[in-house]
N, C-alpha and C positions, 0 to 999 in steps of 0.2 A: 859255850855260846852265850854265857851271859846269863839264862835261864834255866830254872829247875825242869828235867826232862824224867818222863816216865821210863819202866821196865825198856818199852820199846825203840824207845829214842834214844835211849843210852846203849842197846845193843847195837842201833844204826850208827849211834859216833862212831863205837869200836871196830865196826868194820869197814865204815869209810873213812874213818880217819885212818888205817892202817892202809888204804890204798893212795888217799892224800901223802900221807907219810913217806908213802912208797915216790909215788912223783917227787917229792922235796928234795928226799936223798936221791935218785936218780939227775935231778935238776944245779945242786950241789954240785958232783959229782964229775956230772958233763960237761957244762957249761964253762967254756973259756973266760967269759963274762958274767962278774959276780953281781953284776948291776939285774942280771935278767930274774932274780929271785929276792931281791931286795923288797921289803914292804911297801905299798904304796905310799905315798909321803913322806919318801924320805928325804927327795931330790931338791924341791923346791917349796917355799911357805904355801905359795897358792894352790900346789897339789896337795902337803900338809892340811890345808883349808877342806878342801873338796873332800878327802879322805875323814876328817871329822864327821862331815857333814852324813856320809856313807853311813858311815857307825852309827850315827845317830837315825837316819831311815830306816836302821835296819828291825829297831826296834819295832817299828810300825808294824814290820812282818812278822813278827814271830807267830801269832797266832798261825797265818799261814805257813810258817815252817813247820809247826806242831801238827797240822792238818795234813800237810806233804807225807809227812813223818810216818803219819797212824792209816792215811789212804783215805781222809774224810773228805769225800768229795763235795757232801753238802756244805760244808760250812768253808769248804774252800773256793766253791761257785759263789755264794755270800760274797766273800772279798772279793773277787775280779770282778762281780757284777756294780760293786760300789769303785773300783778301784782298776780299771782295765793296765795302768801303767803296772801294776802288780802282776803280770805274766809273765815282764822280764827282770821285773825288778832282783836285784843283789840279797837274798835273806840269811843269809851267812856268812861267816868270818872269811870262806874261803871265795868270796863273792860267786856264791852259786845261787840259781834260782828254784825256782820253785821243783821246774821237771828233774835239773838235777837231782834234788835229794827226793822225788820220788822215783827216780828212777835207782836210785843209790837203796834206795829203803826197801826197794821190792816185794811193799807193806800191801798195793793193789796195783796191779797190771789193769785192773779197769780205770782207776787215778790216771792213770798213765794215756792211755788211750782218749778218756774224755779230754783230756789237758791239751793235748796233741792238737786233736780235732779241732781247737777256737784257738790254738797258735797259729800264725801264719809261718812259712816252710824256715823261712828265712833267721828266725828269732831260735830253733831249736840248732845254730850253729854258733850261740852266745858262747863263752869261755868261762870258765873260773881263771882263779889266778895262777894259774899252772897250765891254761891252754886249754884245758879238757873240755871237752862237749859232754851232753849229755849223752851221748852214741860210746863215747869213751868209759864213761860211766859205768852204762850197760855191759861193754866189754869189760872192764876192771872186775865186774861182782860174777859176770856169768849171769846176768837177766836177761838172756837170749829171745826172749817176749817180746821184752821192752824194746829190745836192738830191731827186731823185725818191725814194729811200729813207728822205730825213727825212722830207719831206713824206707820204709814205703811213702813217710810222709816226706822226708827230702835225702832224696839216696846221695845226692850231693856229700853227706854227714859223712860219708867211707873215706872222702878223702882227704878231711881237714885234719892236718898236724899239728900236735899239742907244744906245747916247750920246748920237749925232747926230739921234735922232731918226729912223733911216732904215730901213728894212725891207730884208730880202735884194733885191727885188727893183732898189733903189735902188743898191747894192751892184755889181746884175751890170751893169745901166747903165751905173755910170760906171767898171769898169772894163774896158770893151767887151767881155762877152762874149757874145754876139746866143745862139748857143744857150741857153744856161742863161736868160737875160732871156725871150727866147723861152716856154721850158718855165714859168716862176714866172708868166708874165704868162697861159697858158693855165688855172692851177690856184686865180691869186688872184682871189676873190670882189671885184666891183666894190663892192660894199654890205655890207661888212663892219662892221657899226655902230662900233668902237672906231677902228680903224686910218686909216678911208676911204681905202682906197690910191693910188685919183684922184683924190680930191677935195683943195681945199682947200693948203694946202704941201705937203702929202704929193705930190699930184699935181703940184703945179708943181714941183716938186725933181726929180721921174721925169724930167718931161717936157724937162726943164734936160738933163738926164742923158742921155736920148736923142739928143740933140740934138746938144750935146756928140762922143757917140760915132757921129756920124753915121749913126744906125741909122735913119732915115724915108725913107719915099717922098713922096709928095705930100702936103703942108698944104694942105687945103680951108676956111681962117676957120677959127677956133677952136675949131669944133664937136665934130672928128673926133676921137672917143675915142682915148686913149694906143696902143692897141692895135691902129690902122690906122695906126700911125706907122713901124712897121713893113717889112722887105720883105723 
């Protein structure tokens, strides 16, 4: 990231960047169009432009990535009290913000919740550059806390699709974490008219997912809803 990072911050690369990692090559992978994973600036000068300019902001935050990082919430109330645009702002290569990598860090669930509380609902469905929210996030590491907290502040967060196409609860599937899968699968709407989170790919991609992570009891024919798949 540019900067020398402590014990705790180099543990959080390793493990979110093995789930970033995981998105890249899935995204690789899928995508018919190779434009959809390209870097930013690579299309056009003026976006080349803008994409400098990024990099260059981002430095402003690092302090508050290191804070994100460790869960320091005083000295991260500091910066947003001088800097309000700093809640959504991009403090990472993968243009993620703030909640992201504490939600990824799962350094303070109390970080997490004060953060929450002075975002407004609408700004915790920002993206990295892979689509992710932070609700995704949460489902990626298995911070089932954190996921309850998006979710009550904008439950909307269950049905937005990453890149891939694939909603958090796709996420906590395949990388087996049965509580948090658990928790998303109690709170997501079977009839969510946009999303259909069982129906359709949507639903076979879960059900793949499940499967996969060996999360089911008994298959009875086709019938039995994703969510007696279970155990």
């Amino acid at each position: 990231m540019g900067c020398s990072l402590g014990r705790n911050e180099e543990a959080w690369e390793m493990g979110h960047g093995q789930l970033l990692a995981r998105s890249k090559e899935d995204s690789t992978r899928r995508s018919k169009s190779p434009t959809r994973i390209v870097p930013r600036g690579t299309y056009k000068s003026s976006q080349h432009h803008l994409w400098r300019e990024n990099k260059d902001e981002k430095w402003r935050y690092i302090p508050l990535l290191h804070a994100a990082l460790r869960g320091d919430w005083d000295s991260a109330k500091r910066i947003f009290d001088q800097d309000e645009a700093a809640f959504t702002a991009n403090i990472t290569d993968y243009e993620e913000t703030a909640l992201h990598v504490s939600v990824s860090s799962a350094r303070s669930i109390d970080f997490v919740k004060k953060l929450v509380d002075l975002m407004p609902a609408e700004a915790l469905e920002l993206p990295n550059i892979y689509g992710m929210t932070a609700l995704h996030n949460a489902a990626g590491i298995g911070n089932t806390k954190a996921a309850a907290i998006l979710v009550d502040k904008h439950p909307a967060s269950l049905y937005i699709s990453d890149n891939l196409n694939w909603l958090p609860l796709h996420w906590a599937a395949d990388c087996g974490h049965k509580e948090t899968l658990l928790y998303l699968l109690s709170v997501t709407k079977e009839d969510h008219p946009v999303s259909m989170p069982f129906a359709c790919s949507s639903g076979a991609q879960l059900l793949s997912r499940v499967v996969a992570s060996e999360f089911y009891g008994c298959i009875h024919r086709s019938r039995v809803p994703v969510k007696d798949l279970l155990y």
